[in-house]
Backbone as CSV, one residue per row, in Angstrom:
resi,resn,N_x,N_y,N_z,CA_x,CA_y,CA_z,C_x,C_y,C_z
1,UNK,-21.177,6.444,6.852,-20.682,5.153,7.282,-19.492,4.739,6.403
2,UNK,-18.191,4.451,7.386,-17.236,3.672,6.049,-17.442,2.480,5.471
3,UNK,-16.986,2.586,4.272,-17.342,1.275,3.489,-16.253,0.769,3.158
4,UNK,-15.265,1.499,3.210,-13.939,0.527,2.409,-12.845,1.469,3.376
5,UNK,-11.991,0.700,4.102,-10.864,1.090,4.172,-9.482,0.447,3.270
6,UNK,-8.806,1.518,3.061,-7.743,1.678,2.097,-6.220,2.072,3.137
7,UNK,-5.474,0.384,3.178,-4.035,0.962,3.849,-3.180,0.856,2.450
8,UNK,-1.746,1.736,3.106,-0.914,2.145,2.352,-0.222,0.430,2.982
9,UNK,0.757,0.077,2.147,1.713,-0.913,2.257,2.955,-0.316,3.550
10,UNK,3.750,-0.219,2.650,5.489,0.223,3.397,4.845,1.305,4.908
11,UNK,5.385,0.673,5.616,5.323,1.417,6.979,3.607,1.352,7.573
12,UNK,2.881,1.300,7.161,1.638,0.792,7.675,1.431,-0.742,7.937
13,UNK,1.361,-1.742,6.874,0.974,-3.465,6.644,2.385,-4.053,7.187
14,UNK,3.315,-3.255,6.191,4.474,-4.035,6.364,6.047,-3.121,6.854
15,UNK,6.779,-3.498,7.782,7.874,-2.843,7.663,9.131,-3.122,7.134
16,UNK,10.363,-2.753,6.953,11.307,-2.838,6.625,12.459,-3.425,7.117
17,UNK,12.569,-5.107,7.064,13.436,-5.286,7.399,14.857,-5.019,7.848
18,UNK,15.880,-4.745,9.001,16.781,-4.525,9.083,17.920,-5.084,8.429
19,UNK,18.073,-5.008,7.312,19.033,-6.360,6.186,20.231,-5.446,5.878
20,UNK,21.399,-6.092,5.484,22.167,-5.576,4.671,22.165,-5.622,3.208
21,UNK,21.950,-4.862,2.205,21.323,-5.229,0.783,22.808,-4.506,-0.130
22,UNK,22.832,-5.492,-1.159,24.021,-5.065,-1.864,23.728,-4.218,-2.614
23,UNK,24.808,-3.263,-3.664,24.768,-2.431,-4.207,23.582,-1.649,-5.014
24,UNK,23.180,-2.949,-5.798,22.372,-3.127,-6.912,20.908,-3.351,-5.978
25,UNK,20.594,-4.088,-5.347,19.559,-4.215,-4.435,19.073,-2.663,-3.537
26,UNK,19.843,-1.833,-3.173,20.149,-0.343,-2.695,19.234,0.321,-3.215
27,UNK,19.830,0.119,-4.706,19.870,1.415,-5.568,18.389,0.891,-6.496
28,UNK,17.976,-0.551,-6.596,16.592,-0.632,-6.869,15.609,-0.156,-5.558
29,UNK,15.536,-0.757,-4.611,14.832,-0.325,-3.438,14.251,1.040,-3.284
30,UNK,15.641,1.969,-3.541,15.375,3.688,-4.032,14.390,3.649,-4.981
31,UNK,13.897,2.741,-5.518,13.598,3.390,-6.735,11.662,2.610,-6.843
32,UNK,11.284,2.264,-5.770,10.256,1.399,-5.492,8.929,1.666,-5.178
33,UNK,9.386,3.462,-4.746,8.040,4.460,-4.412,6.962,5.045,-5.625
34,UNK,7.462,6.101,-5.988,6.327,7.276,-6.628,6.674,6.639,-8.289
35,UNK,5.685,5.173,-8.479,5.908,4.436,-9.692,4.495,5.390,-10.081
36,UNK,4.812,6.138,-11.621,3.195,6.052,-12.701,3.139,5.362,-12.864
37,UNK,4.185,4.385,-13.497,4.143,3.250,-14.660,5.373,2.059,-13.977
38,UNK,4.882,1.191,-14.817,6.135,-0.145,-15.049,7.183,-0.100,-15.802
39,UNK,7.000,0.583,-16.781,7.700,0.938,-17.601,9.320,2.157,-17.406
40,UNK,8.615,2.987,-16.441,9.832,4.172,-15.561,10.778,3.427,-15.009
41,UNK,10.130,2.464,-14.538,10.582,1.850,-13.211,12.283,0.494,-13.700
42,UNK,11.438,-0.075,-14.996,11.944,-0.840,-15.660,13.507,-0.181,-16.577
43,UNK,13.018,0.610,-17.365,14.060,1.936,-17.995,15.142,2.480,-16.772
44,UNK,15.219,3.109,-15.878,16.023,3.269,-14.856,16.880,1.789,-14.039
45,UNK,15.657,0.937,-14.084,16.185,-0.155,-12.988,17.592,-0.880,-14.408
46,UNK,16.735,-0.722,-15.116,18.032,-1.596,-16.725,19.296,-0.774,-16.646
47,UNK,19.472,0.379,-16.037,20.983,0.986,-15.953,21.550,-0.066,-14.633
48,UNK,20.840,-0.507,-13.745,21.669,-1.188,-12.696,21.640,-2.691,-13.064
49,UNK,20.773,-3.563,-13.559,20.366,-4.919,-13.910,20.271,-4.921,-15.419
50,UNK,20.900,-5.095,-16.248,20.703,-5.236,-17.957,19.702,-6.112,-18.222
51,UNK,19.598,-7.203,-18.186,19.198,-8.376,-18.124,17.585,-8.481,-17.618
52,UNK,16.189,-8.138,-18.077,14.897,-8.209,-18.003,14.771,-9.308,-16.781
53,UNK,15.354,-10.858,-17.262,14.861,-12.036,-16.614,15.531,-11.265,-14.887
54,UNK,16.654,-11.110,-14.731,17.230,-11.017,-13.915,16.959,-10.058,-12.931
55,UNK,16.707,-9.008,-13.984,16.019,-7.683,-12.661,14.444,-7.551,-12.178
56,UNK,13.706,-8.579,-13.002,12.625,-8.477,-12.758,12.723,-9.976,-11.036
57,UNK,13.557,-10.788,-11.267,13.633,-11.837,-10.553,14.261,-11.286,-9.285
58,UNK,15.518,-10.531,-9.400,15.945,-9.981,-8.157,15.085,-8.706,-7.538
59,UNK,14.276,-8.153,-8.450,13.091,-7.097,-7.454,12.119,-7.429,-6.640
60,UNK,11.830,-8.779,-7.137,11.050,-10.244,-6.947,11.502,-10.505,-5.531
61,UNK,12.540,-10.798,-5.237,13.364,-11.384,-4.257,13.839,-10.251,-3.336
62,UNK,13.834,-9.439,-3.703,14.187,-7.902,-2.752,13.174,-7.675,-2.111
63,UNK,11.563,-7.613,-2.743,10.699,-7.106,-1.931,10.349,-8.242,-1.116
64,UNK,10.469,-9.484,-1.221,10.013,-10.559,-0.521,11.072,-10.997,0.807
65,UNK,12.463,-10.282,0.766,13.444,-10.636,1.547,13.175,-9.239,2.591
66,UNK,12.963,-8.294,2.134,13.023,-6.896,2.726,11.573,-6.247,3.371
67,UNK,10.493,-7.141,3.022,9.912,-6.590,3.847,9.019,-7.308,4.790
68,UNK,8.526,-7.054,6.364,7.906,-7.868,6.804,7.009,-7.477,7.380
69,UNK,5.734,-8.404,7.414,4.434,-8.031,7.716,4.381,-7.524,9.225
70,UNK,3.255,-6.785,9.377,3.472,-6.412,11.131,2.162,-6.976,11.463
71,UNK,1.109,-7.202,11.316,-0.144,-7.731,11.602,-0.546,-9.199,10.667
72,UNK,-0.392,-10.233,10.952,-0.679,-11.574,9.667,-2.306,-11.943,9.882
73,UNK,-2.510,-11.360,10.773,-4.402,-11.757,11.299,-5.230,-10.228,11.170
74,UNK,-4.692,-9.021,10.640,-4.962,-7.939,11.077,-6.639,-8.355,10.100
75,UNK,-6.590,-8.381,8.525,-7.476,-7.994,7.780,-8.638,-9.415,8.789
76,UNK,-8.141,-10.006,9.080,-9.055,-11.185,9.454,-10.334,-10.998,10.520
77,UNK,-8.875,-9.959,11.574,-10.169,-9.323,12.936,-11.010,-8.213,11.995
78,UNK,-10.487,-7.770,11.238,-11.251,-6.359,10.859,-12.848,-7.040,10.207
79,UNK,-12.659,-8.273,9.620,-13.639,-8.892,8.877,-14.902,-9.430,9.396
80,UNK,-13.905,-10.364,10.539,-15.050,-10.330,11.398,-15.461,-9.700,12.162
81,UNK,-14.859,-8.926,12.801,-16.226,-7.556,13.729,-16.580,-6.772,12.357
82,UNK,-16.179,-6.666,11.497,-17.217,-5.338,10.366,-16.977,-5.704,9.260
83,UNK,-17.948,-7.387,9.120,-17.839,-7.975,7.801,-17.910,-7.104,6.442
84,UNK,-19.139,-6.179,6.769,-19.431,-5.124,5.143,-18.600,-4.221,4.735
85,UNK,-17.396,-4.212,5.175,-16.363,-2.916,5.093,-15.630,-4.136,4.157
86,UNK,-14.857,-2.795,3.199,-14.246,-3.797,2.297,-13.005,-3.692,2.439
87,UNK,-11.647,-4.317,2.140,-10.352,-3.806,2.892,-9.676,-3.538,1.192
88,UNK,-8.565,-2.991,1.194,-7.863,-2.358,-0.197,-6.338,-2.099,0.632
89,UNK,-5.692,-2.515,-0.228,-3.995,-1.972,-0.441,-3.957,-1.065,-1.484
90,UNK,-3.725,0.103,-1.286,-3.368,1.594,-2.062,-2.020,1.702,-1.699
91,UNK,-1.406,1.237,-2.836,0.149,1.810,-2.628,0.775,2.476,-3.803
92,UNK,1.897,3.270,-3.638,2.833,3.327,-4.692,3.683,2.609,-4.482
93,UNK,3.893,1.453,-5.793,5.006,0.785,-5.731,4.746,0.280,-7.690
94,UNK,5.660,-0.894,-7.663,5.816,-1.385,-9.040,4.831,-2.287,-8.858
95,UNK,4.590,-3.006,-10.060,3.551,-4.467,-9.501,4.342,-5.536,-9.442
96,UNK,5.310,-5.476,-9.176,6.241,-6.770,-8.802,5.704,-7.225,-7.184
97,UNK,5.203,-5.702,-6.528,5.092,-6.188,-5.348,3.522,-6.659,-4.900
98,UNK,2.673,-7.181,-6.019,1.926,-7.898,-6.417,1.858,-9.381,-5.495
99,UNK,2.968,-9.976,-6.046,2.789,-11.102,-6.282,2.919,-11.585,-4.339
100,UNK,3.891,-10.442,-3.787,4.329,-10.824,-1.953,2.836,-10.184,-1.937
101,UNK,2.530,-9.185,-1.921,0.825,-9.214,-1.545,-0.074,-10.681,-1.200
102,UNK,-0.211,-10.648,-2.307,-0.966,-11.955,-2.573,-0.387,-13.259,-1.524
103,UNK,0.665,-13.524,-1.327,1.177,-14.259,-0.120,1.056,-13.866,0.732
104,UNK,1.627,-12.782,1.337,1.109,-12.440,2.802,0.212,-11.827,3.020
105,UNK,-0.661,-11.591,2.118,-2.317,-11.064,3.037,-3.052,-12.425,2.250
106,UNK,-2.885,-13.272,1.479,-3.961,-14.118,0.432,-5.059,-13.327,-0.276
107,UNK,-6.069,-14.013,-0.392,-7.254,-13.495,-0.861,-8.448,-13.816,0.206
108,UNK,-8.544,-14.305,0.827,-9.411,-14.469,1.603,-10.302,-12.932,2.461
109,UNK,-9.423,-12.087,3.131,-10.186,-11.015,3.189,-9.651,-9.709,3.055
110,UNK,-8.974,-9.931,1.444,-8.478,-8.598,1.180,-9.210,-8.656,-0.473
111,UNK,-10.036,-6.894,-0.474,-10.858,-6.758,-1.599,-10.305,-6.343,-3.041
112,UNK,-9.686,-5.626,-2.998,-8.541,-4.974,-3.774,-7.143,-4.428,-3.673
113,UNK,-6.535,-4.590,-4.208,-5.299,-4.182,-4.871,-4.861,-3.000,-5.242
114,UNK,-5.041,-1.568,-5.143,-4.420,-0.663,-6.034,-2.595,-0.138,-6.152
115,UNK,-2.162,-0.209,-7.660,-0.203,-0.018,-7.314,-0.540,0.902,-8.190
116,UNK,0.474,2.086,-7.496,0.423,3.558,-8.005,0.835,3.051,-9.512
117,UNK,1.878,1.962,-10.209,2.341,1.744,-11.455,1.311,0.781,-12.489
118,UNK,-0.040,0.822,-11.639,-1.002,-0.342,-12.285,-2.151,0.916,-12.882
119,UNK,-2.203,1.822,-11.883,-3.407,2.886,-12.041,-2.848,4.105,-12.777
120,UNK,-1.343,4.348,-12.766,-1.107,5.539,-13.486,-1.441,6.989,-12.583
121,UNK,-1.563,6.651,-11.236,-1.630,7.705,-10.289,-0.766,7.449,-8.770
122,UNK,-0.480,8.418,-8.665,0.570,8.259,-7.455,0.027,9.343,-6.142
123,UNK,0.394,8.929,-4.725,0.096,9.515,-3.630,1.054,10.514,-3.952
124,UNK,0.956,11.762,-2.954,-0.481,12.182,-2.576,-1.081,13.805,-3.352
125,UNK,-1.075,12.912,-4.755,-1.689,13.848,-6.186,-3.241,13.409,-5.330
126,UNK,-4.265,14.141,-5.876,-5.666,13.959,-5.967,-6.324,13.139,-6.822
127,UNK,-5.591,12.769,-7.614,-6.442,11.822,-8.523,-6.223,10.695,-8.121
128,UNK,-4.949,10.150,-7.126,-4.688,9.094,-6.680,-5.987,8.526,-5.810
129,UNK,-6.807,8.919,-4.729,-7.532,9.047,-3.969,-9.063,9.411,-4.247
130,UNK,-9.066,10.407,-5.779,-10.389,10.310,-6.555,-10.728,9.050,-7.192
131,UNK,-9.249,8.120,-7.679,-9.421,7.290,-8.240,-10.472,6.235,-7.040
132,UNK,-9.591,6.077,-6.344,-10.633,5.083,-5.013,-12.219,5.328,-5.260
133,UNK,-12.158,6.186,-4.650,-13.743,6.899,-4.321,-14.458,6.770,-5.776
134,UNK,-13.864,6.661,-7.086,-14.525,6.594,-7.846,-14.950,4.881,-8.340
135,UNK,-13.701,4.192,-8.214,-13.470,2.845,-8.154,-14.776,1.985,-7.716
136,UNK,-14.807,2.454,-6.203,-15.726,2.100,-5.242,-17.173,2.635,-4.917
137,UNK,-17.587,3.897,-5.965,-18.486,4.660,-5.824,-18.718,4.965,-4.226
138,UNK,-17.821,5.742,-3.972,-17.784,5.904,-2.674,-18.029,8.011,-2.340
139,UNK,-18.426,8.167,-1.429,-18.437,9.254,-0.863,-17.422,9.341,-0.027
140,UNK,-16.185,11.042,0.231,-15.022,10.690,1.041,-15.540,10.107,2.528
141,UNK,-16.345,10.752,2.832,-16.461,10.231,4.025,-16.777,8.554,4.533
142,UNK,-16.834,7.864,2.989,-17.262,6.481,3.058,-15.644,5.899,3.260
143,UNK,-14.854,6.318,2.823,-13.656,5.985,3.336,-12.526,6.346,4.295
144,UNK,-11.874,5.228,4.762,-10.991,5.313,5.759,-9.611,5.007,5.356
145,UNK,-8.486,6.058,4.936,-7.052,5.943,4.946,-6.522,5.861,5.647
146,UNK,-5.167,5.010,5.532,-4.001,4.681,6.497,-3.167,5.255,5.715
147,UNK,-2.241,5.671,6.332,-1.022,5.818,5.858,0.186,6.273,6.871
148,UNK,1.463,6.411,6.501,2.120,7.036,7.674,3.248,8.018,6.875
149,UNK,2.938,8.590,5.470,3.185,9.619,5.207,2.179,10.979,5.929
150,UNK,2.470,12.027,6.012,2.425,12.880,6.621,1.172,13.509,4.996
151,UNK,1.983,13.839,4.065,1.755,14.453,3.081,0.456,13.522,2.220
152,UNK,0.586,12.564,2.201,-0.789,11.737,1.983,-1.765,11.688,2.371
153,UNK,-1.425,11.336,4.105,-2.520,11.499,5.029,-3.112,12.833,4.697
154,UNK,-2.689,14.161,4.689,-2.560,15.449,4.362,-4.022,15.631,3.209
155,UNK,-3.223,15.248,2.026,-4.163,15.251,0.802,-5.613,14.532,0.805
156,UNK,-5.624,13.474,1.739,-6.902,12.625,1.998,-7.597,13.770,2.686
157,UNK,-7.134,13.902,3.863,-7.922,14.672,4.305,-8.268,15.743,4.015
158,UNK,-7.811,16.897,3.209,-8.300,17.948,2.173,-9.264,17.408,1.635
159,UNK,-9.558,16.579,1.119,-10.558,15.341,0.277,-11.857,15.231,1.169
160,UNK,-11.650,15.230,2.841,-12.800,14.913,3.171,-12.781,13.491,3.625
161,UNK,-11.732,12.534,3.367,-11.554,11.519,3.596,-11.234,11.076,5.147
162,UNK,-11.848,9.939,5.694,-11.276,9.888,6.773,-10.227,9.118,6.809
163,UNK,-8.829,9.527,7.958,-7.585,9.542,7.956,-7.106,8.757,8.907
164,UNK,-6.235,8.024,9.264,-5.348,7.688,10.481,-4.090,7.490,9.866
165,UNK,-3.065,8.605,10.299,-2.227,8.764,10.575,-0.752,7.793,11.357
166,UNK,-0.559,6.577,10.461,0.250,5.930,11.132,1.603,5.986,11.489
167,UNK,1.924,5.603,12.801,3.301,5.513,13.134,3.871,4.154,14.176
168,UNK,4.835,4.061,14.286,5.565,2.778,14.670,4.658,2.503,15.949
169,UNK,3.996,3.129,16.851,3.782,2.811,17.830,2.113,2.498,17.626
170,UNK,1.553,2.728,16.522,-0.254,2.542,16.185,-0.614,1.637,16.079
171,UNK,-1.470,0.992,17.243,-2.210,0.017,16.956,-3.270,-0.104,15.743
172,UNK,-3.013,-0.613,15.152,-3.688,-0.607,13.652,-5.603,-0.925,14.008
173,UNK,-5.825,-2.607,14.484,-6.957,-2.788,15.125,-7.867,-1.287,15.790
174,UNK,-7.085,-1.317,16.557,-7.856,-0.107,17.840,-8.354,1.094,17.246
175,UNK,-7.274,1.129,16.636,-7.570,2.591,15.450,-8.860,2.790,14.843
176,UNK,-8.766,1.438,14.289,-9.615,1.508,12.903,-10.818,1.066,13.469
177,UNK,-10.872,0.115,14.740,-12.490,-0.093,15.928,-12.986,1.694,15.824
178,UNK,-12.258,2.594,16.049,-12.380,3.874,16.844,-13.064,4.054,15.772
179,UNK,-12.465,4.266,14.907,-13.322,5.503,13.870,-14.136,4.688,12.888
180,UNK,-14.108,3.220,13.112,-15.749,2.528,12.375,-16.553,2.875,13.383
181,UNK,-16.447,2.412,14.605,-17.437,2.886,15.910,-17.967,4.286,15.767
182,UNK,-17.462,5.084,15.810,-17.514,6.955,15.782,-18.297,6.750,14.356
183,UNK,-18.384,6.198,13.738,-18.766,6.879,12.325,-20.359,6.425,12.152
């Protein structure tokens, strides 16, 4: 039985605004994925932004301008048809993108948090995904991944994990009815 499903952020929850982003905004954005640490992220981003207050404020403002939710009720239906399932954001990103979390999903029915730069593991290594299952004392088959990398989805499922495979056209709901139902 699943117990916790785990979506990825970028291209699953939320997509990518069509914006024009300046130079410096570009060239952080690049740099927003396969975080270990805060610290990588910070060291590289200081060659484009000198200034701590400033680059931490405009990464702030980049992820909150650039990306937009695709479901604002999604975790809500999932809660109420299958209150005991627990919901999780597994992403790689910095924890700047923390704080837009917390606004656009709240707390109300989202269980955890994981940022590849908070845990020190990144998709789609194995420890990223042992980490869960261990987190949650979970068996793979107790969990359900989203994602719409190819190579993630990939590694989950080597794992034993159950998978859905997202893309622009996936109903997220329907999906995830299917394979709580099936399971």
């Amino acid at each position: 039985m699943i117990k916790v499903i785990a979506f990825d952020l970028v291209g699953v929850l939320v997509t990518e605004r069509e914006i024009n982003l300046t130079e410096e905004e570009d060239r952080l954005e690049r740099m927003f994925g396969n975080n270990i640490n805060n610290s990588d992220y910070l060291i590289e981003a200081r060659k484009i932004i000198e200034k701590d207050s400033i680059l931490m404020r405009t990464t702030e403002e980049l992820i909150n301008k650039l990306y937009k939710v695709k479901d604002e009720l999604l975790f809500k239906k999932i809660k109420e048809k299958y209150n005991n399932v627990k919901i999780i954001i597994a992403t790689n990103h910095v924890s700047f993108v923390r704080n837009f979390i917390g606004e656009a999903f709240g707390v109300d029915f989202l269980d955890d948090v994981l940022i590849s730069a908070e845990i020190h593991k990144v998709k789609p290594n194995q420890d990223f995904y042992t980490y869960i299952l261990n987190k949650f004392n979970l068996s793979p088959k107790e969990l359900l991944f989203l994602d719409d990398n190819v190579d993630n989805v990939n590694c989950a499922k080597n794992l034993g994990i159950n998978v859905i495979k997202v893309n622009k056209e996936t109903n997220l709901f329907s999906e995830i009815s299917k394979a709580l139902n099936n399971n």
